[in-house]
C-alpha positions in Angstrom: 133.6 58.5 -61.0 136.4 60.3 -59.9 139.6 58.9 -60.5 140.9 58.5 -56.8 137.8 56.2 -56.5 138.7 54.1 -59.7 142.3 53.7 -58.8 140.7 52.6 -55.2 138.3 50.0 -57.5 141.1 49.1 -59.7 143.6 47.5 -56.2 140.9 46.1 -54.7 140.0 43.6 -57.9 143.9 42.8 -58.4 145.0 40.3 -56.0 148.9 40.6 -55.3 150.4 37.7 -55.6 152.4 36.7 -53.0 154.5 33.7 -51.9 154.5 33.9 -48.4 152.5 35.7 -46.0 153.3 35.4 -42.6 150.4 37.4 -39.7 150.5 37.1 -36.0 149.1 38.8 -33.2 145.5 39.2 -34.3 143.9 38.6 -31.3 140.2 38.0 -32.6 137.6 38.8 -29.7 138.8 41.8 -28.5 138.0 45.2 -28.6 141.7 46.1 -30.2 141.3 43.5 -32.9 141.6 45.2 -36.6 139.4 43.1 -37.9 137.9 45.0 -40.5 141.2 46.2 -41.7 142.5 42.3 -41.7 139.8 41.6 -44.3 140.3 44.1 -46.5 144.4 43.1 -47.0 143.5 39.4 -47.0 141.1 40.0 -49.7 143.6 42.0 -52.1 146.4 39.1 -51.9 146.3 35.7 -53.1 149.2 33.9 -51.1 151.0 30.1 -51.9 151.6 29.8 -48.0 150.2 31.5 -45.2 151.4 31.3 -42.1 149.5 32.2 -38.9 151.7 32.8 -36.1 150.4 33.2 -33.0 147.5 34.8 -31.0 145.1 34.9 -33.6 142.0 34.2 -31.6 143.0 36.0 -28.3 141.6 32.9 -25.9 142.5 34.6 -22.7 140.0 37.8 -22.9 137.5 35.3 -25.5 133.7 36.5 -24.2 131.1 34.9 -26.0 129.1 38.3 -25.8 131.9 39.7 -28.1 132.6 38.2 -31.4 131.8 40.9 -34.0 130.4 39.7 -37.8 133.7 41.1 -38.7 135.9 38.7 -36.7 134.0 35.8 -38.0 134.9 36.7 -41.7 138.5 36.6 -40.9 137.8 33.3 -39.7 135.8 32.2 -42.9 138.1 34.2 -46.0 141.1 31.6 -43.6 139.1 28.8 -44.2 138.2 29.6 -47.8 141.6 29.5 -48.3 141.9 26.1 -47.1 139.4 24.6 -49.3 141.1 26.2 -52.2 144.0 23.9 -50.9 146.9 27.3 -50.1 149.2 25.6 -47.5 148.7 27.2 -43.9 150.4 26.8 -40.7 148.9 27.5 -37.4 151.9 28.2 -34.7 150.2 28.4 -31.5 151.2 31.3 -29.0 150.3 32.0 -25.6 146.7 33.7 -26.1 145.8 30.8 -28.2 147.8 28.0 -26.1 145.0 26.0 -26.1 145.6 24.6 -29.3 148.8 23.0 -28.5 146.8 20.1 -27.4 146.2 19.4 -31.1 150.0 19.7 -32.5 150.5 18.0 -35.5 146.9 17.7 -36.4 146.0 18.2 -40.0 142.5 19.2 -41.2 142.7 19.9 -45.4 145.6 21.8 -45.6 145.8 23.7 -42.3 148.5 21.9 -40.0 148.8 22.7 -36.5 152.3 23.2 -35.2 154.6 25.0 -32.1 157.3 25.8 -34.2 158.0 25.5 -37.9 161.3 24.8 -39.6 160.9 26.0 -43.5 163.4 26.3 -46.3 163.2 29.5 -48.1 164.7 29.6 -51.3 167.9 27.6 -50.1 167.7 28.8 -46.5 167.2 27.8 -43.6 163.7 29.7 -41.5 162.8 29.0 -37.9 159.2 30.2 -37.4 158.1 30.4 -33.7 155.6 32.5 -31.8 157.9 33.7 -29.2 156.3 33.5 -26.1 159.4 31.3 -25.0 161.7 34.0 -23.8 158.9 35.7 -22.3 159.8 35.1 -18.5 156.6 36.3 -16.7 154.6 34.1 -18.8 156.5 30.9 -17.9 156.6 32.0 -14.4 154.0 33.9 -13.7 150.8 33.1 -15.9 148.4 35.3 -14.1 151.0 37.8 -13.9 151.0 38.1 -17.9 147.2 37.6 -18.2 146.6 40.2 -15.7 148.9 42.8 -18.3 147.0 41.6 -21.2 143.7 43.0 -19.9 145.4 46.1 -18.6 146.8 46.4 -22.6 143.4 45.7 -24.0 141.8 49.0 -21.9 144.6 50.6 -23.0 143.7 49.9 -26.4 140.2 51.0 -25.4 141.2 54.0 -24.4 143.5 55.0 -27.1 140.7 54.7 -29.8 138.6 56.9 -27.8 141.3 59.7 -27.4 141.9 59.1 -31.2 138.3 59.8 -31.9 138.2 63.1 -30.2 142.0 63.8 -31.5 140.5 62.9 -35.8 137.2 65.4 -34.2 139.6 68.3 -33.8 141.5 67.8 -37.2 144.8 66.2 -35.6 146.0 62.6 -36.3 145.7 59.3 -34.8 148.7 58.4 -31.7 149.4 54.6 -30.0 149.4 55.3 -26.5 151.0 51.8 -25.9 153.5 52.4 -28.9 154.5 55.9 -27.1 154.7 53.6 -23.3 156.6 50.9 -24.8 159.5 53.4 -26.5 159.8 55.5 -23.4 159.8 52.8 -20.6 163.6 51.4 -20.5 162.3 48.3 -19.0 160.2 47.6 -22.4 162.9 48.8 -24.8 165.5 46.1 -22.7 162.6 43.5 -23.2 162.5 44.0 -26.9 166.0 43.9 -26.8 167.0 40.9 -25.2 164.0 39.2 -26.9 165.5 40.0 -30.6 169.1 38.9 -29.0 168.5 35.9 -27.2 166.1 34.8 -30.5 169.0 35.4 -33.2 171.8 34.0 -31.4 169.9 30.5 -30.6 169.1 31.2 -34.3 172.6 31.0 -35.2 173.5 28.3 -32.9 171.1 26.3 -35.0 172.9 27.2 -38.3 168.9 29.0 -39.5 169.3 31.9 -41.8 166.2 33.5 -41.1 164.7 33.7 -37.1 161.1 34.6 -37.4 158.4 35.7 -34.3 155.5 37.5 -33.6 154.6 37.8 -29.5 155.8 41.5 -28.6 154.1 43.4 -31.6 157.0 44.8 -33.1 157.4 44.8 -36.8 161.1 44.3 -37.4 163.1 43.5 -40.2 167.3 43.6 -39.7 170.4 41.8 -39.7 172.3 40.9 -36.8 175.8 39.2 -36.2 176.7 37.2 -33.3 180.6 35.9 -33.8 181.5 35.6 -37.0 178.1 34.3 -38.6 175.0 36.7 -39.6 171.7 35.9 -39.6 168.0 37.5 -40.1 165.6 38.6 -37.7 162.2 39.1 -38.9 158.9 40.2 -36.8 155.4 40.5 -38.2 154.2 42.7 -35.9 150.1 42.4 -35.3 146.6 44.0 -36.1 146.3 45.9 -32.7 148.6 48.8 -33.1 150.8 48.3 -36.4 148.5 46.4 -38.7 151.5 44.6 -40.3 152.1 41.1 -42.0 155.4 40.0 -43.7 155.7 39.1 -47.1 157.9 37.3 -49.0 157.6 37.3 -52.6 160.8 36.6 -55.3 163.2 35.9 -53.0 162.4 39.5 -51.3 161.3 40.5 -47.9 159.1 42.7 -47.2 156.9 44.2 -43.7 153.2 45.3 -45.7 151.3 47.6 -43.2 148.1 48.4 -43.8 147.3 52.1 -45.3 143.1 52.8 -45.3 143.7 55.4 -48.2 144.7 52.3 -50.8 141.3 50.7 -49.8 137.6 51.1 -49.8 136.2 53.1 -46.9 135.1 51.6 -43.7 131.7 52.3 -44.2 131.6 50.6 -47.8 133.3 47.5 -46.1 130.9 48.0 -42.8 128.1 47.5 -44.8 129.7 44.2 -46.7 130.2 43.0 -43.3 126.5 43.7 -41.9 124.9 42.9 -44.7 124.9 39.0 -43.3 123.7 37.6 -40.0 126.5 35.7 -37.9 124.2 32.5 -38.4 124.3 33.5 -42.3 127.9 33.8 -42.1 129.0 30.2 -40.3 126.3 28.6 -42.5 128.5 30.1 -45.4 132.0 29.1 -43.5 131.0 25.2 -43.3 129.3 25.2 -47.7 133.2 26.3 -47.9 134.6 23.4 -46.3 132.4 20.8 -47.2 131.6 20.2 -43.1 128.7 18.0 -43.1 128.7 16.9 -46.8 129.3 13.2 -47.5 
């Protein structure tokens, strides 16, 4: 065995531990969804608290003709983690905005929420999805939806010019990432959105502001008056594959690198080895659904 291959083995059976891990922007049932990728990390960490902020499953663009064996593990490895008893948080966001019928509703140790105020090691955290500042979606629903669907063929798109880009020997681009820094419009956006969330922040007297919503992984320090404060984005598992981690009193944004990993294919054939049927039957043995 070659030792590239061992030191691959080696990460995989040592779960980091971590004290927080906060993942938004997942958007399971769509074609951009990193599924596959999303298992691996959640597999090689063993968290206290997970939080899930946001436009996990992607309800907008949900087709029941296409929910991958590879989404529904993300959905199952979550729900392990519940019945091992790890504290979660569901924030609801606006792909997912159904579920903020069910605020406050508790099932094991997964509590459903629209914001979430957490102390941190002496500070103060405000946790919220983000979707609040986001203008056209409070004015303008089909407006935003209609984007969303333009962003997922975009997404489409991009992994097919990637796959002729890796054919010729070159690396892999984010059209959307190369839109959204070049467009003045979208850098204002992201902008104002960090702005507008860190000085309510402050006006609140939090420490930390954290948000999902425009998938930029972000990590800085911004003063408004006199008082500082901490502005923290998780990114998503469309473009960046990123989560943030806080672990002894340190931040930090993890994104995900194939190479520290097993290959796709080894993980493909984990995934297919099941039948979806196989897989839910496994989901509800976890959670003791049914038993009494």
């Amino acid at each position: 065995m070659s030792k590239s291959k061992k030191l691959k083995e080696g990460q995989n059976r040592r779960k980091r531990k971590v004290d927080l891990v906060i993942i938004s922007d997942v958007h399971l049932g769509t074609y951009g969804c990193h599924a596959k990728e999303l298992l691996l990390y959640l597999k090689s960490i063993k968290p206290k608290k997970v939080i899930l902020n946001g436009d996990i499953i992607d309800v907008w663009q949900f087709k029941k003709r296409y929910w991958p064996k590879s989404h529904m593990k993300i959905i199952k490895h979550l729900i392990g983690w519940m019945s091992q008893g790890v504290e979660m948080y569901y924030i609801t966001g606006n792909h997912d905005e159904i579920f903020r019928k069910f605020v406050n509703f508790e099932i094991g140790s997964l509590k459903i929420v629209n914001q979430l105020e957490l102390e941190i090691d002496g500070k103060k955290a405000w946790i919220f999805h983000g979707d609040v500042f986001d203008v056209t979606m409070q004015y303008s629903k089909w407006l935003t939806k209609l984007g969303a669907i333009g962003y997922d063929l975009l997404i489409l798109i991009n992994k097919l010019v990637n796959n002729c880009s890796q054919f010729f020997g070159k690396g892999k681009i984010s059209l959307s990432k190369k839109i959204k820094d070049k467009v003045k419009s979208a850098v204002k956006f992201i902008n104002d959105f960090e702005n507008t969330a860190t000085e309510i922040g402050v006006e609140k007297g939090y420490d930390y502001v954290i948000c999902g919503h425009i998938h930029q992984p972000e990590m800085k320090e911004f003063k408004h008056g006199n008082k500082r404060i901490q502005y923290l984005n998780s990114g998503d598992w469309i473009e960046n594959l990123t989560a943030l981690e806080y672990h002894k009193g340190s931040w930090n944004i993890f994104q995900f690198k194939e190479e520290y990993y097993f290959s796709e294919h080894e993980e493909a054939n984990d995934i297919t080895d099941k039948t979806s049927k196989e897989i839910f039957g496994e989901l509800l043995n976890d959670f003791n659904i049914g038993k009494r």
